[in-house]
N, C-alpha and C positions, 0 to 999 in steps of 0.2 A: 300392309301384309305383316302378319305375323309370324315367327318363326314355331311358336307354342301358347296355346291357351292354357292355363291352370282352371281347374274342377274341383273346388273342394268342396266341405260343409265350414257355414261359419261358423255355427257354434261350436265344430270340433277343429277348426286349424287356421282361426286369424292369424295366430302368430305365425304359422307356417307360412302359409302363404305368400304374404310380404317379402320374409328373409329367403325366400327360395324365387320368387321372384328380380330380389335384388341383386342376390348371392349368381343368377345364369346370368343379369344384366351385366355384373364388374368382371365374372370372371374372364382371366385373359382380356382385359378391356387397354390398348390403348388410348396413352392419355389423352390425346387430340379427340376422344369421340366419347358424347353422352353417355350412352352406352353403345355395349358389345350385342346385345339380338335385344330385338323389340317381343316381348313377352307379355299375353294378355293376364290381366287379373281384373276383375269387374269391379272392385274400388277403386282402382286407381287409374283405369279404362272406358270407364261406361260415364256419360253426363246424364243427366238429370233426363229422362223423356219417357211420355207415356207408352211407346213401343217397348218394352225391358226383355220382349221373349225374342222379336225381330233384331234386337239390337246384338244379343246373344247368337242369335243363327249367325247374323254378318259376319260378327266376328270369329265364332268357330270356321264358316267359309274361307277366312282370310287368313287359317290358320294351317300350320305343318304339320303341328305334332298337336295331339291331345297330352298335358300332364295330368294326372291323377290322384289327387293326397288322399289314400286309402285309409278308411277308417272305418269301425261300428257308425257312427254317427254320420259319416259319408255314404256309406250301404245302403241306408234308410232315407237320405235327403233328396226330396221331392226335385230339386236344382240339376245335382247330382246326375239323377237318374236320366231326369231331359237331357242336360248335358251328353250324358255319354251316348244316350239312346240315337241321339244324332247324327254324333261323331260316326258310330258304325254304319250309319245308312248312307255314308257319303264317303265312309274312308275304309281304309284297312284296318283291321285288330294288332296291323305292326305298327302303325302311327299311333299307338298309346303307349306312353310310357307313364307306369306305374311307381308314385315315392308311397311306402306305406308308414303310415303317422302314428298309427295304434289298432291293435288288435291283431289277429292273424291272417293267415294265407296259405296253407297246409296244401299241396297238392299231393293229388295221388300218382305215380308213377305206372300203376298194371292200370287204373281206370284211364289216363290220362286226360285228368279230369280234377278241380278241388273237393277237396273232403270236407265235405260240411257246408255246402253252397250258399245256407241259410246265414253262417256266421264265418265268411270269409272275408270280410272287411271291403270286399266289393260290390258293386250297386249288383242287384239282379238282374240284369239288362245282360253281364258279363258272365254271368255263372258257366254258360253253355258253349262260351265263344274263343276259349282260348285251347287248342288242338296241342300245344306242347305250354309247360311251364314257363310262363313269363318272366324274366330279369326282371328285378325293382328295387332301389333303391330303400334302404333301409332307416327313415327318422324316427324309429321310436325311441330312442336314447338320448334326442336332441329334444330339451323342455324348456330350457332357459336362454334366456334373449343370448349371454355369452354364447351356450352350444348351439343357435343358431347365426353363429357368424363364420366367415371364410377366415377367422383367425382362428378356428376350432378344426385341427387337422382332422377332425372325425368328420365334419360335415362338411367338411374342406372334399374330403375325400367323395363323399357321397358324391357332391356336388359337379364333379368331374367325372361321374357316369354319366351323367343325364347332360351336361353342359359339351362331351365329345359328340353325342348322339345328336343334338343338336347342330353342332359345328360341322358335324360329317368329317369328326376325325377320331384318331386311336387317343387313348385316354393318356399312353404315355408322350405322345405328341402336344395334345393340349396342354400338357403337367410343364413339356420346359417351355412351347410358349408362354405360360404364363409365367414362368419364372423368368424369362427373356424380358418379358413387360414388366415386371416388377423391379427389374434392375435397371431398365434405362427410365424409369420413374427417379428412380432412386439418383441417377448419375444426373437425371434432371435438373431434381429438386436443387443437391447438392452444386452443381454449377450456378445457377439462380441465387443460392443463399451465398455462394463465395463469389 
C-alpha cells in the first residue's frame, strides 16, 4: 500500500520527482525506520515487465493520494493524462494533490473555473473537474539540486503542505514533530560519538 503515487512528465521533472519523493520519505522520519510513507514513483517502483500500463493501475489502486507535478510539459504527457484520467474514475478530485513545477494555473473566481484551460499546466482530463480552486504547492523557484533539498527552508516549507496532508495532520504539528525527531537524532548521534 501506498500512501501516494507521484504523476509527472519526465522530460519536464526528473529532478523533481526523486527530491519530492525523498524529501515526503525523511520528512519527520524516525531514525529507527527506512522511511516515513511509502511513496510511488515509477523509477524507483516499477521492475522490469511487460505489463507497464497494469503495473501502473496496481499501483495507482494501492494508492491514497494522487501527487501531481504540474507542468506545460505534464499537460501534454500522454503518461500523465492516463495517469490522472484514472485516478478520477476511481477516486475523488480531493485525493489529488497538486506541486506545480512550471508554468501556470490562473483560476477564475465569478467562472469558478481555470482561465485559460488550454494552458494551465494541467492535463485536460482536469480542466472541467475542479468546482472550487485547489491548494498546490508551489516548486517553480526550486531548479537546483540545493533548492531541492529539506535543507532549503523554501522547499522545506513547501514540503510540509503535502507531507501534513499526507500524515493526516496540521502542518504546525508535523513542523515540531519533525523538529522533535531531529533532536533526538541529534542527542543520538551525540551520545554514540561520546
Amino acid at each position: 500500500m501506498f500512501k501516494a503515487f507521484i504523476s509527472y512528465s519526465h522530460f519536464a521533472d526528473d529532478k523533481f520527482a526523486p527530491a519530492l519523493q525523498e524529501a515526503l520519505q525523511k520528512f519527520a522520519k524516525p531514525w529507527y525506520k527506512k522511511r516515513n510513507l511509502e511513496v510511488f514513483r515509477d523509477e524507483s517502483s516499477l521492475s522490469a515487465s511487460p505489463n507497464l500500463w497494469e503495473n501502473i493501475k496496481e499501483a495507482l489502486d494501492q494508492s491514497e493520494y494522487l501527487i501531481l507535478l504540474a507542468s506545460p510539459l505534464s499537460e501534454n504527457s500522454k503518461w500523465v493524462n492516463e495517469e490522472v484520467k484514472y485516478w478520477i474514475e476511481h477516486n475523488s478530485i480531493d485525493t489529488i494533490l497538486i506541486a506545480l513545477t512550471a508554468g501556470e494555473m490562473l483560476w477564475d473566481n465569478q467562472k469558478n473555473s481555470f482561465l485559460d484551460p488550454d494552458n494551465n499546466s494541467l492535463p485536460p482530463v482536469l480542466d472541467d473537474k475542479f468546482k472550487n480552486e485547489p491548494f498546490y504547492i508551489d516548486l517553480r523557484h526550486s531548479k537546483t539540486e540545493a533548492d531541492l533539498s529539506l535543507d532549503n527552508p523554501i522547499f522545506k516549507k513547501e514540503i510540509l503542505k503535502l507531507a501534513a496532508k499526507l500524515h493526516g495532520k496540521a502542518p504546525n504539528d508535523l513542523a515540531s514533530e519533525e523538529v522533535t525527531v531531529h533532536r533526538k537524532m541529534i542527542r543520538l548521534r551525540n551520545s554514540v560519538i561520546g
